[in-house]
C-alpha positions as a Python dict, from the first residue, in 0.01 Angstrom:
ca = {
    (1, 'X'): (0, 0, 0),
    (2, 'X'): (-412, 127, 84),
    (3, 'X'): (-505, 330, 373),
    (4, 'X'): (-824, 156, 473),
    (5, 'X'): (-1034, 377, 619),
    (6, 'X'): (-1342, 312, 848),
    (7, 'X'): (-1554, 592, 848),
    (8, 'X'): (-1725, 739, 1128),
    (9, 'X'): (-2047, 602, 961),
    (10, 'X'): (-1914, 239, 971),
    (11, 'X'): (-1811, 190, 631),
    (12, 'X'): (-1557, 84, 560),
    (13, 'X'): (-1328, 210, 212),
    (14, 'X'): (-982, 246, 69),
    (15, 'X'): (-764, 567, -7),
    (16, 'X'): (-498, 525, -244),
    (17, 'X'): (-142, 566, -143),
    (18, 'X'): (-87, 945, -325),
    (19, 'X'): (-321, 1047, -95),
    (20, 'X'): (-92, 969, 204),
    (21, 'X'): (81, 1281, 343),
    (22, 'X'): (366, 1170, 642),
    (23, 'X'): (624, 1435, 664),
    (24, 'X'): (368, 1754, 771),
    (25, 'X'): (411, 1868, 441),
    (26, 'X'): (267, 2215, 386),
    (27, 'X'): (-97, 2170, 171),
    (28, 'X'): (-175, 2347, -85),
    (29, 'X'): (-588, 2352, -114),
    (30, 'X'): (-632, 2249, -502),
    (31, 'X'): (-816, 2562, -738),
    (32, 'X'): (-1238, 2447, -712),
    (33, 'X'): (-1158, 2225, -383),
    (34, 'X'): (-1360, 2463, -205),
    (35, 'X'): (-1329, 2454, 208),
    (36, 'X'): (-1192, 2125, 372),
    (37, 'X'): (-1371, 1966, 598),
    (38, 'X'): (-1125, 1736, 847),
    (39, 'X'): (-1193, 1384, 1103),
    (40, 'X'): (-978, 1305, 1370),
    (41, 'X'): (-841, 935, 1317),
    (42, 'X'): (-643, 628, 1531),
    (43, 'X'): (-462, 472, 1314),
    (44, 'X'): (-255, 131, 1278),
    (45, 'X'): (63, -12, 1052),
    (46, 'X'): (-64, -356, 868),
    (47, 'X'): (212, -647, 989),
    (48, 'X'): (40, -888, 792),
    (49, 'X'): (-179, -979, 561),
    (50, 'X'): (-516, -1128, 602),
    (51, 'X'): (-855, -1177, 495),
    (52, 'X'): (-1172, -1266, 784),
    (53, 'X'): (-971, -1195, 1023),
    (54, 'X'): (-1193, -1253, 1358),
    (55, 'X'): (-1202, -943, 1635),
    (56, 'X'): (-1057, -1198, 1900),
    (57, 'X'): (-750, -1274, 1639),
    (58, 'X'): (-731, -857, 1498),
    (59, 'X'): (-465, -780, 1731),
    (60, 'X'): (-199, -990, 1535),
    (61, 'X'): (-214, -793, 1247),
    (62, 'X'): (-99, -482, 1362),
    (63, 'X'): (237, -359, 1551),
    (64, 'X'): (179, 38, 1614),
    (65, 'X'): (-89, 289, 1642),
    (66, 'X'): (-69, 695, 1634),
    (67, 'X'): (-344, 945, 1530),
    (68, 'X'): (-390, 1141, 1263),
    (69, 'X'): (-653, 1338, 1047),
    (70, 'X'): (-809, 1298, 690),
    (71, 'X'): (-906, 1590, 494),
    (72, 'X'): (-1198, 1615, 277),
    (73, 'X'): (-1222, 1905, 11),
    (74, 'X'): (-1595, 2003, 67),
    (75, 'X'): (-1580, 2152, -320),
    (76, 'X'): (-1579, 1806, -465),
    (77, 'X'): (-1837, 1693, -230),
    (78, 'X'): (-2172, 1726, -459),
    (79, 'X'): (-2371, 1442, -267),
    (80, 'X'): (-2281, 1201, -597),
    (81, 'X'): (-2065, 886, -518),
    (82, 'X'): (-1851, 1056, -790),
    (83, 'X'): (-1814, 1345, -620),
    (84, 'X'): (-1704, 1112, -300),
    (85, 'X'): (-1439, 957, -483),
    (86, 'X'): (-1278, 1196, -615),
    (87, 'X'): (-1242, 1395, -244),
    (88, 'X'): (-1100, 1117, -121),
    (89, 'X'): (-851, 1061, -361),
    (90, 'X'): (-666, 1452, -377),
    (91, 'X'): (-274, 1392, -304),
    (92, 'X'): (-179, 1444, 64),
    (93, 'X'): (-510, 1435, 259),
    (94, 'X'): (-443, 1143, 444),
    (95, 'X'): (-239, 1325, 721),
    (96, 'X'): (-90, 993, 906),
    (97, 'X'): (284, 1097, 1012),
    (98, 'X'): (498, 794, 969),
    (99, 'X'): (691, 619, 1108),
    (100, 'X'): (504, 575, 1405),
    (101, 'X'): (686, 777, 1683),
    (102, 'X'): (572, 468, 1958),
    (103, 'X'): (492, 93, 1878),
    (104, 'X'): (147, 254, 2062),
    (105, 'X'): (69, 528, 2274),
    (106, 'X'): (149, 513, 2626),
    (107, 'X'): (-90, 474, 2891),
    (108, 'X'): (-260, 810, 2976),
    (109, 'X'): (-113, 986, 2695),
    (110, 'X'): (-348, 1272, 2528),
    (111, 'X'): (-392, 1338, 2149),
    (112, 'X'): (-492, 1715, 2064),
    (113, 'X'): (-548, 1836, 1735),
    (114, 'X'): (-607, 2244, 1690),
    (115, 'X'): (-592, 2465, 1403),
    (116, 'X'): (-505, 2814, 1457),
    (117, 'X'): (-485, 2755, 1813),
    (118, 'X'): (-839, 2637, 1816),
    (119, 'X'): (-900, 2316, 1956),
    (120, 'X'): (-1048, 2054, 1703),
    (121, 'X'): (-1067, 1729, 1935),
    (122, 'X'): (-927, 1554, 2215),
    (123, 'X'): (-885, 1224, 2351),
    (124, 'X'): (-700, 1002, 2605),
    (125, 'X'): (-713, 656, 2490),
    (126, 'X'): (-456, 390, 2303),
    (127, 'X'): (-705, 286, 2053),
    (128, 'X'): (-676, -91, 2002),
    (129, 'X'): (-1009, -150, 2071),
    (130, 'X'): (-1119, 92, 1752),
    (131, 'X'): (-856, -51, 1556),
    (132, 'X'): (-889, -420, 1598),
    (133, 'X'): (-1286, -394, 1538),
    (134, 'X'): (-1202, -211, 1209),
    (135, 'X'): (-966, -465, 1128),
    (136, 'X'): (-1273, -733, 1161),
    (137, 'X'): (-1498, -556, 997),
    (138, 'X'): (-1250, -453, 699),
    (139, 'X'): (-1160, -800, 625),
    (140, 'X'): (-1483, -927, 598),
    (141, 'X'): (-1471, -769, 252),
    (142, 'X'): (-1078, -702, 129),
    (143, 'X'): (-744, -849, 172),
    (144, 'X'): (-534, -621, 401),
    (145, 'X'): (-141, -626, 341),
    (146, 'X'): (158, -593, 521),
    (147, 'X'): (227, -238, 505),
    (148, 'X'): (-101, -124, 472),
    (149, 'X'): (-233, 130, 728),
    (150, 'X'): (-581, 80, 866),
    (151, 'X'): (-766, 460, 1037),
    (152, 'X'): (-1074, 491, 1212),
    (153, 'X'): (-1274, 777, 1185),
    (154, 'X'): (-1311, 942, 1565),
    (155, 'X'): (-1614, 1186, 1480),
    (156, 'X'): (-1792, 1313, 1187),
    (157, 'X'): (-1648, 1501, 930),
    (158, 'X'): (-1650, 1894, 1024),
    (159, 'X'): (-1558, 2234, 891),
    (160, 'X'): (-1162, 2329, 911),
    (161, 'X'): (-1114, 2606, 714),
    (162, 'X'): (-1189, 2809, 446),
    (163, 'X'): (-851, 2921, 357),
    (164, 'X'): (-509, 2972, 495),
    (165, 'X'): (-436, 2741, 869),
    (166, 'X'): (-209, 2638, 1045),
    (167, 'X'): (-290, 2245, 1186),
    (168, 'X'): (-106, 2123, 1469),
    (169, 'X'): (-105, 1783, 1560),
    (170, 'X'): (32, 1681, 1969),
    (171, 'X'): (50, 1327, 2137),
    (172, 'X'): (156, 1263, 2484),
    (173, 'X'): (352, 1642, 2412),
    (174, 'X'): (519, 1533, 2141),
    (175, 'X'): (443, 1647, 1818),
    (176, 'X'): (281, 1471, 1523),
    (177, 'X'): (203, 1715, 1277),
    (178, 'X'): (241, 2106, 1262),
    (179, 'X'): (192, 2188, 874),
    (180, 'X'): (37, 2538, 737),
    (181, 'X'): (-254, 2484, 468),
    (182, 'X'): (-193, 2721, 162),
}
């Protein structure tokens, strides 16, 4: 299982699976991680697999969307592709809860994301459209599995914290994710 990630930039890459934190897990910020840096992300579950898959055909791969964050250590981020790498690859910064508490968010419903009670981003929009380009654009270059989750960056990369949070995570006023970072 990947988590496929298309970046705010448009590029698209591939987390590994120990990165994948689903149970709003407390973190604990790694020694020489330095600050994190967070993005806001839609996110789908892979139904199955495929390779150049068209955008008109995307929305048969996929059978539920939520939101979720990544986190990026900003200590490991030197400006080397090395340095990239590895702050991608940290256990439990891929903050995607799971399973999916809707097949996909319903119609008006609002994802908020604060830390600290400060709000980090907002939208009010189901996604598909995001997610079934990234699919496209994905495929053009890997093989995406069942089971595999596909996220799409909703802004750049910006500061979090630089030490103890609390992240809090609300869809359609249920809650996704309330975790403390340590």
């Amino acid at each position: 299982m990947n988590i496929i990630v298309k970046t705010f930039s448009g590029h698209c890459l591939v987390r590994p699976d120990t990165s994948w934190e689903r149970k709003s897990d407390d973190f604990y910020l790694p020694d020489g991680a330095g600050p994190l840096l967070y993005s806001p992300v839609v996110y789908a579950h892979i139904s199955k697999p495929g390779k150049s898959i068209a955008f008109r055909f995307a929305g048969r791969y996929y059978d539920s969307i939520s939101y979720g964050m990544l986190l990026y250590p900003q200590g490991l981020l030197d400006g080397t592709p090395e340095g990239y790498a590895a702050s991608i690859c940290l256990d439990h910064i891929s903050l995607l809860p799971y399973p999916l508490q809707q097949d996909f968010p319903a119609p008006g419903a609002e994802f908020k994301l604060s830390a600290d009670d400060r709000e980090l981003f907002r939208c009010c929009y189901d996604g598909r459209y995001e997610i079934e380009k990234a699919i496209a654009d994905a495929t053009a270059r890997i093989l995406v599995r069942a089971g595999d989750l596909i996220a799409v960056e909703l802004k750049e990369k910006e500061f979090l914290c630089q030490g103890p949070a609390h992240v809090k995570a609300v869809l359609g006023g249920a809650t996704l994710m309330d975790f403390r970072i340590i």
